[in-house]
C-alpha positions as CSV (number, residue, x, y, z in Angstrom):
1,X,9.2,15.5,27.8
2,X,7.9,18.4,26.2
3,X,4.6,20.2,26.0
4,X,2.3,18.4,23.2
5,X,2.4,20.7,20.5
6,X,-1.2,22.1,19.4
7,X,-3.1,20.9,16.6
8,X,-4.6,24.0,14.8
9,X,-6.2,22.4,11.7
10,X,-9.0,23.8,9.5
11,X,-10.2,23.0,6.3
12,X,-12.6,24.9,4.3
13,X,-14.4,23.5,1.5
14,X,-17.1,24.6,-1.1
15,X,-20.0,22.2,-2.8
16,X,-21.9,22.8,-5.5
17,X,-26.2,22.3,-4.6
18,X,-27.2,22.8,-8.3
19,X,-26.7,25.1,-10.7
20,X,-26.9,28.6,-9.1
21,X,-26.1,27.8,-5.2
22,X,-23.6,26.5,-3.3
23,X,-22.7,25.6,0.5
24,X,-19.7,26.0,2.2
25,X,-18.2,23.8,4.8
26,X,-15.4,23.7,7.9
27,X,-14.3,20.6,9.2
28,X,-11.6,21.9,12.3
29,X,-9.7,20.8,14.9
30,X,-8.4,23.2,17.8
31,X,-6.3,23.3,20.5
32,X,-6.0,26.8,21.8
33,X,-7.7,28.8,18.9
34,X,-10.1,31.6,19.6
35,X,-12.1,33.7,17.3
36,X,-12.0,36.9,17.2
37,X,-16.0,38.4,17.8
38,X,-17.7,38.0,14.4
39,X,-20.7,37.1,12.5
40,X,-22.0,35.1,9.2
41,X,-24.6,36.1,6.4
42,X,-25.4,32.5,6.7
43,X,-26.9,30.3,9.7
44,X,-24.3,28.6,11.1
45,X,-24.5,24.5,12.0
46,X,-22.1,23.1,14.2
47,X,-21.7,19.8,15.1
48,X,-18.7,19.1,17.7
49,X,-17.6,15.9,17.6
50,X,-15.0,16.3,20.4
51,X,-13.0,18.5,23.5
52,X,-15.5,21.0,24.6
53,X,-16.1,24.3,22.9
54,X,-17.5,27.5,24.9
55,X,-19.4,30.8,22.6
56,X,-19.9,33.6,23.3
57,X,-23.3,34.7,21.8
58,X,-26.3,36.5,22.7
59,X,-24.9,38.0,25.8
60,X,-24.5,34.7,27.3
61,X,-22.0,31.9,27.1
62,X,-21.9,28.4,25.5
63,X,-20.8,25.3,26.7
64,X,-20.8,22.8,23.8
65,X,-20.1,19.0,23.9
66,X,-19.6,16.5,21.7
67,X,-22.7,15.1,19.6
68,X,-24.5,18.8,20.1
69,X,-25.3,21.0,17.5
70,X,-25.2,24.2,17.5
71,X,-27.2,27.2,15.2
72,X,-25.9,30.7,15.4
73,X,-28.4,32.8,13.5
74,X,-27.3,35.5,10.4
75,X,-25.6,38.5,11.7
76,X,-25.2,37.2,15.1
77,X,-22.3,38.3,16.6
78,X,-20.4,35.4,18.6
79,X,-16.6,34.2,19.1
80,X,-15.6,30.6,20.0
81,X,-12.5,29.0,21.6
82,X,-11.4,25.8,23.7
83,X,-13.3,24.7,26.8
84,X,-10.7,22.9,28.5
85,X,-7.0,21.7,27.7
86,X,-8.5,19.3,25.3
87,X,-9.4,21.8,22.8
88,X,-12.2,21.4,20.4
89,X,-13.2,19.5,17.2
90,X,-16.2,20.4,15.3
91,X,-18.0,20.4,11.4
92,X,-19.4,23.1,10.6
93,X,-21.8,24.0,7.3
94,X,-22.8,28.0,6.4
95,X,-26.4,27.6,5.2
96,X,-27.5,30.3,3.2
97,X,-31.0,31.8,4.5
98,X,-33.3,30.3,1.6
99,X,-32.0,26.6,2.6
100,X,-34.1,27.4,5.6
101,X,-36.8,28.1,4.5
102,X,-37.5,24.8,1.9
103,X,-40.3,23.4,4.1
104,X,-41.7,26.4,6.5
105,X,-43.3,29.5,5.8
106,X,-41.1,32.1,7.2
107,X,-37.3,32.0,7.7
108,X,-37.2,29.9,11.1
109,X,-35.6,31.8,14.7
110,X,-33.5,29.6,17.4
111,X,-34.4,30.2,20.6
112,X,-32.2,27.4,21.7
113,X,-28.3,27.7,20.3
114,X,-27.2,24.5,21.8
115,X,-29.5,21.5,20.5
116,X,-29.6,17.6,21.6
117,X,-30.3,15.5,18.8
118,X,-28.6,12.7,18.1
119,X,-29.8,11.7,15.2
120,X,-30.0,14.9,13.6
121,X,-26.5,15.5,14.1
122,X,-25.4,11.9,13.2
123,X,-27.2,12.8,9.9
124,X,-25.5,16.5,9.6
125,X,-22.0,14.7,10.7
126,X,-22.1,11.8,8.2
127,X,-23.7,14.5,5.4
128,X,-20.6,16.7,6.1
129,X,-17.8,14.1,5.5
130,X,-19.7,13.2,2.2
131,X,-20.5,16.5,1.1
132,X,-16.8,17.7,1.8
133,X,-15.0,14.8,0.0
134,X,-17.0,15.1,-2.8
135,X,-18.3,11.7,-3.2
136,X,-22.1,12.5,-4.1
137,X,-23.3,12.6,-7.5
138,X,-25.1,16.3,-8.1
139,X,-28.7,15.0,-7.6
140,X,-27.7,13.6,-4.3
141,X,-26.0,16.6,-2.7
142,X,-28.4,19.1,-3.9
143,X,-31.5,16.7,-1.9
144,X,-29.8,15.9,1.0
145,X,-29.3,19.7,2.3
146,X,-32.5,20.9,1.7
147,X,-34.1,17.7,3.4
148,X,-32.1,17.7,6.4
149,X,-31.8,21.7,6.9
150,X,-35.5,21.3,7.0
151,X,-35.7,18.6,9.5
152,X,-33.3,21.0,11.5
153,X,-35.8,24.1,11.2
154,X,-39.1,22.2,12.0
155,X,-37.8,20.2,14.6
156,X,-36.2,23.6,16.5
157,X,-36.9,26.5,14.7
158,X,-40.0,28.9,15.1
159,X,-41.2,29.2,11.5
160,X,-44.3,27.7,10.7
161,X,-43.7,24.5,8.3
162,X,-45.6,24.5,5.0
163,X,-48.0,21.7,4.0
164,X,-46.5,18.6,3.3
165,X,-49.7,17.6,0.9
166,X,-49.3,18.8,-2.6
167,X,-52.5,17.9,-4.9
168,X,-51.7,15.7,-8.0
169,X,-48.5,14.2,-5.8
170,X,-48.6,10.9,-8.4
171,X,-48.8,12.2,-11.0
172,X,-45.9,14.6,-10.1
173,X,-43.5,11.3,-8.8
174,X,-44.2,9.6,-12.0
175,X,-43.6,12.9,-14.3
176,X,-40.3,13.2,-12.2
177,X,-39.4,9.6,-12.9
178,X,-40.0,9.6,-16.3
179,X,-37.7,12.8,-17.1
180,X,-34.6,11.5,-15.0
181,X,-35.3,7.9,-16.6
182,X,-34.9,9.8,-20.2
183,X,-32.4,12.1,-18.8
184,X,-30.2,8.9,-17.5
185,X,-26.8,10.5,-18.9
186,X,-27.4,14.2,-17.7
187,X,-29.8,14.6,-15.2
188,X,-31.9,17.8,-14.3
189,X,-31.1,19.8,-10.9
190,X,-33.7,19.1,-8.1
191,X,-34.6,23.0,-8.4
192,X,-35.5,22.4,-12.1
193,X,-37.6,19.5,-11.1
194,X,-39.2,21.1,-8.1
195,X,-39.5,24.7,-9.8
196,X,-41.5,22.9,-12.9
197,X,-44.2,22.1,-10.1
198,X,-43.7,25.8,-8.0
199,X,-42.7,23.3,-5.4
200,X,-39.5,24.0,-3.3
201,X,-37.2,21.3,-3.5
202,X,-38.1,20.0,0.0
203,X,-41.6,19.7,-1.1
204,X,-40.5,18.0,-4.3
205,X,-38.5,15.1,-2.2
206,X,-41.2,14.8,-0.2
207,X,-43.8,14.0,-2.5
208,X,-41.4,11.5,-3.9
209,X,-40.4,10.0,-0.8
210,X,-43.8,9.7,0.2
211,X,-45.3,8.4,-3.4
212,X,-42.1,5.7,-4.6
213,X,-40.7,5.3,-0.9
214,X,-37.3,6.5,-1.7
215,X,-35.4,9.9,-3.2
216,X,-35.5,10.8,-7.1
217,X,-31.6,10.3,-6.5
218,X,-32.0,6.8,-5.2
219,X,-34.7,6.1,-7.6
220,X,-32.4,7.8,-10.2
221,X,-29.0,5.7,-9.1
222,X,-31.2,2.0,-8.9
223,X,-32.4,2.7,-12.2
224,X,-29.3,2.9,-13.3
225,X,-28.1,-0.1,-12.0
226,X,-30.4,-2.2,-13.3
227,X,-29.1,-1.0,-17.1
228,X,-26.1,-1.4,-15.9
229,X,-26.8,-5.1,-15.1
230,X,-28.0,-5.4,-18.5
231,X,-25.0,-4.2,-19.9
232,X,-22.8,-6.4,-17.7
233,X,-24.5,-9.3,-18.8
234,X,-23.8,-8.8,-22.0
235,X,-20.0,-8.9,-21.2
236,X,-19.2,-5.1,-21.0
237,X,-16.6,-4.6,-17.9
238,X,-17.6,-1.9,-15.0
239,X,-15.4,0.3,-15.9
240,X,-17.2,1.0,-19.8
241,X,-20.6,0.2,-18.1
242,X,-20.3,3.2,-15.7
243,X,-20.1,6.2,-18.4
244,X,-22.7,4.7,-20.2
245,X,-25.6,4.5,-17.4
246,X,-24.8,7.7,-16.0
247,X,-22.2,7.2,-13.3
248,X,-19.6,9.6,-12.4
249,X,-17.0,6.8,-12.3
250,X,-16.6,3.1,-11.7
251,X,-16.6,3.8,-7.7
252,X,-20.5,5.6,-8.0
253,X,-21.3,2.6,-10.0
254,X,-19.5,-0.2,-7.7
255,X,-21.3,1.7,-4.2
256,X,-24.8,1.6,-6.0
257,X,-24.5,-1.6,-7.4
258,X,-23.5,-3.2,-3.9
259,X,-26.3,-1.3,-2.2
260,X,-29.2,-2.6,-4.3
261,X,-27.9,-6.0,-5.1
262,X,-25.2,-6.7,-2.3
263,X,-22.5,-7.4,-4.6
264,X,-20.0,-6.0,-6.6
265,X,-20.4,-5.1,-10.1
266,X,-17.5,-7.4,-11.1
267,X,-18.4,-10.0,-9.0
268,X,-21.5,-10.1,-10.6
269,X,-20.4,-9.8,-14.2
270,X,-17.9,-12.9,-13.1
271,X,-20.7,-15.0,-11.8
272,X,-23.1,-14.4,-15.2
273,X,-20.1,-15.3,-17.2
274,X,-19.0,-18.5,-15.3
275,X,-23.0,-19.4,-15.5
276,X,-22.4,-19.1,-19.1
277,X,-19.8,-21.0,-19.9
């Protein structure tokens, strides 16, 4: 039997986070590939999620394994390649240096490369796959960057974090619920809402986190299925009732819908009709 041919696969994608920035993204999967030594204008954060990886970087060298996540600061010079036969699987996001520095004073330094955080990099994995498939309305990608590159830097960064406690923090949640509630159809971009308040979009999620105990996405996206339910009940099928709440599609609508009610939009619709009959 022959030898198992390699599996050199790497895709790069791009993500809008509002209207002027974007992130890119690498999901790859290698079995003998080596960089060349290079560096990034961005921080780069790894997560492998299997085979072993070793880096070169710093004058040292890496040994990465899966569930680890690793941060290789701008201009950095490094390489990468297989740590054993296995070969290497990792995501990858390039985080341009203001997504840093969201929630701490000064752009944040990693004394440690290789981190262990399992949640963390259960959050950055599962973020990834969304982010790089596309499936997150605009007001949900642009938040959950910012919130979870921030976790990232306070957690193992050196920067010191800003305050968390923003006078007037109420009245802020409910001025921010009110303009996405009359802005159902066409949102604003978290940075308009945070910039409105010279907050930085961390601070601006976490004022609403911490005032209406959920994200001005999920707030945003609850919102609109309870119009939506109001539409359904009048007979309207899921597929019309999407559009006009604010959905991107019927799918957006159906995922919502079965979040916050724990069933299906038709299902629903069905059961409201039969009821009626």
């Amino acid at each position: 039997m022959g030898a198992r041919a390699g599996r050199e696969q790497a895709i790069w994608t791009r993500t809008p986070l509002g209207p002027s920035q974007s992130l890119d993204l690498l999901t790859a999967r290698f079995d003998r590939h080596v960089y060349a030594p290079h560096s990034h204008e961005e921080y780069t954060i790894g997560v492998c999620v299997g085979g072993s990886e070793v880096i070169d970087y710093r004058g040292g060298r890496l040994h990465v394994g899966p569930g680890s996540i690793v941060v290789l600061e701008p201009g950095e010079v490094h390489t990468g390649g297989p740590g054993t036969s296995d070969g290497y699987a990792y995501r990858a996001l390039y985080a341009a240096r203001p997504l840093l520095t969201e929630g701490t004073e000064a752009l944040p330094h990693f004394p440690e490369p290789v981190l262990d955080d399992p949640e963390l990099a259960t959050a950055l994995r599962a973020a990834h796959t969304e982010l790089s498939s596309h499936t997150l309305d605009a007001l949900e990608a642009e938040s959950r960057v910012p919130w979870l590159l921030t976790a990232l830097a306070r957690r193992h960064g050196s920067a010191r974090p800003v305050r968390d406690t923003v006078p007037g923090a109420g009245d802020i949640a409910r001025a921010v619920r009110d303009r996405l509630a009359d802005e159902l159809l066409a949102p604003p971009a978290l940075a308009e809402l945070a910039t409105a308040f010279g907050l930085s979009r961390y601070q601006l999620l976490r004022v609403f986190r911490d005032t209406v105990g959920m994200p001005p996405y999920a707030w945003l996206a609850q919102h609109r299925v309870t119009r939506a339910r109001a539409l359904l009940d009048k007979g309207l099928r899921p597929a019309e009732v999407a559009g006009l709440v604010g959905f991107a599609d019927q799918a957006h609508l159906t995922r919502w819908f079965r979040r916050v009610l724990g069933v299906t939009p038709a299902a629903y619709r069905n059961s409201v009709q039969d009821m009626g009959r």
